[in-house]
Each structure stands twice: as C-alpha cells, then as structure tokens.
N, C-alpha and C positions, 0 to 999 in steps of 0.2 A: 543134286542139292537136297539136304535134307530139312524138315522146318526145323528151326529153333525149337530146345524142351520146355521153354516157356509158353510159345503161342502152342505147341501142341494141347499143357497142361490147362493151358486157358480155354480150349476149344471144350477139353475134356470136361473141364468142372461145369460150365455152361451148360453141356446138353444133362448131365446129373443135374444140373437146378432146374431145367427145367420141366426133366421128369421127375423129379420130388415135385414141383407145384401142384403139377396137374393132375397127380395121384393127391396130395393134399386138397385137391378143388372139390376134385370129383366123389373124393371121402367126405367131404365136407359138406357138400351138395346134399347125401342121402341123409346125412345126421338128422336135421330137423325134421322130415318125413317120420322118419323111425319112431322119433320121440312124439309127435302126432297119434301115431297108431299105438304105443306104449299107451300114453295118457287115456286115449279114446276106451281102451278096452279097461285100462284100470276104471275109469268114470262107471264104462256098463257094468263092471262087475260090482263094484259099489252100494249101482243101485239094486242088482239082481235081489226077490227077498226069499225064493225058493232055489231048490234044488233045478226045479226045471227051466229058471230062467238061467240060471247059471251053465246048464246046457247048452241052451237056445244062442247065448253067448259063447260060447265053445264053437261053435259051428258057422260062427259069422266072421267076414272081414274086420278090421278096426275100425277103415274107413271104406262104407258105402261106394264104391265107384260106379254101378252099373256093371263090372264087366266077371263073365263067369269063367275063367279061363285055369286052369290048375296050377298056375303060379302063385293062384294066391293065399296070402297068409292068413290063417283065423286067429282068432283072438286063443283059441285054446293051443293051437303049436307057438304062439309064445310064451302062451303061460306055462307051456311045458318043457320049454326052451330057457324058462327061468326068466324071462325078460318082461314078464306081468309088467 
C-alpha cells in the first residue's frame, strides 16, 4: 500500500513549516541582542572626545559581560565590519 500524494504532500509541507519557524525563532531571538551591542558601541563612540578613547573603545566588548573568552566581539570588528 502506498500513502496517498496528498497525506504525503501534507506531511511534507508540515515539517518545511516547521523548520522555517524555528530558524525564524532562533534568527529572531539573536536580533535584539545585536542591536544592543550596535547601539552600546555607537553611544561609547559618541561620547569618545580623543583619539585615545576611541581606541580604548576599539578594544572593548559592546556589552560588559565578565567573560574573557575569544568569541568575543569588540566594538572595533564591528565598526570594521561596517555595522557601527
């Protein structure tokens, strides 16, 4: 017995929706973050009034966490990244 091409095509589009959501979630999830650490670094650079704070900002996270680990991103690879 074979299924029906309806219940198959129905099985089909089902798991397509529900991996579109959850790649829509999970994209959606890190947006705001991003946009956090964009603003944070636009603000410090702002206020930067020298060359040297503008450095000092170059070489910092956006956002503070505590944790030293070399995932993270400074404020200058995204300024250089174009996404100041």
């Amino acid at each position: 017995m074979r299924p029906e091409p309806e219940r198959w095509f129905g099985q089909l589009a089902s798991a397509v929706l529900v991996i579109v959501i959850l790649w829509w979630f999970f994209r959606m999830h890190r947006t705001p973050m991003q946009l956090m650490e964009r603003r944070a670094c636009q603000r410090a650079y702002e206020e930067a009034r020298t060359a040297a704070e503008s450095l000092a900002i170059d070489a910092r996270p956006p956002i503070p966490s505590g944790r030293q680990d070399s995932l993270t991103v400074t404020c200058g690879a995204l300024r250089k990244g174009g996404r100041r």
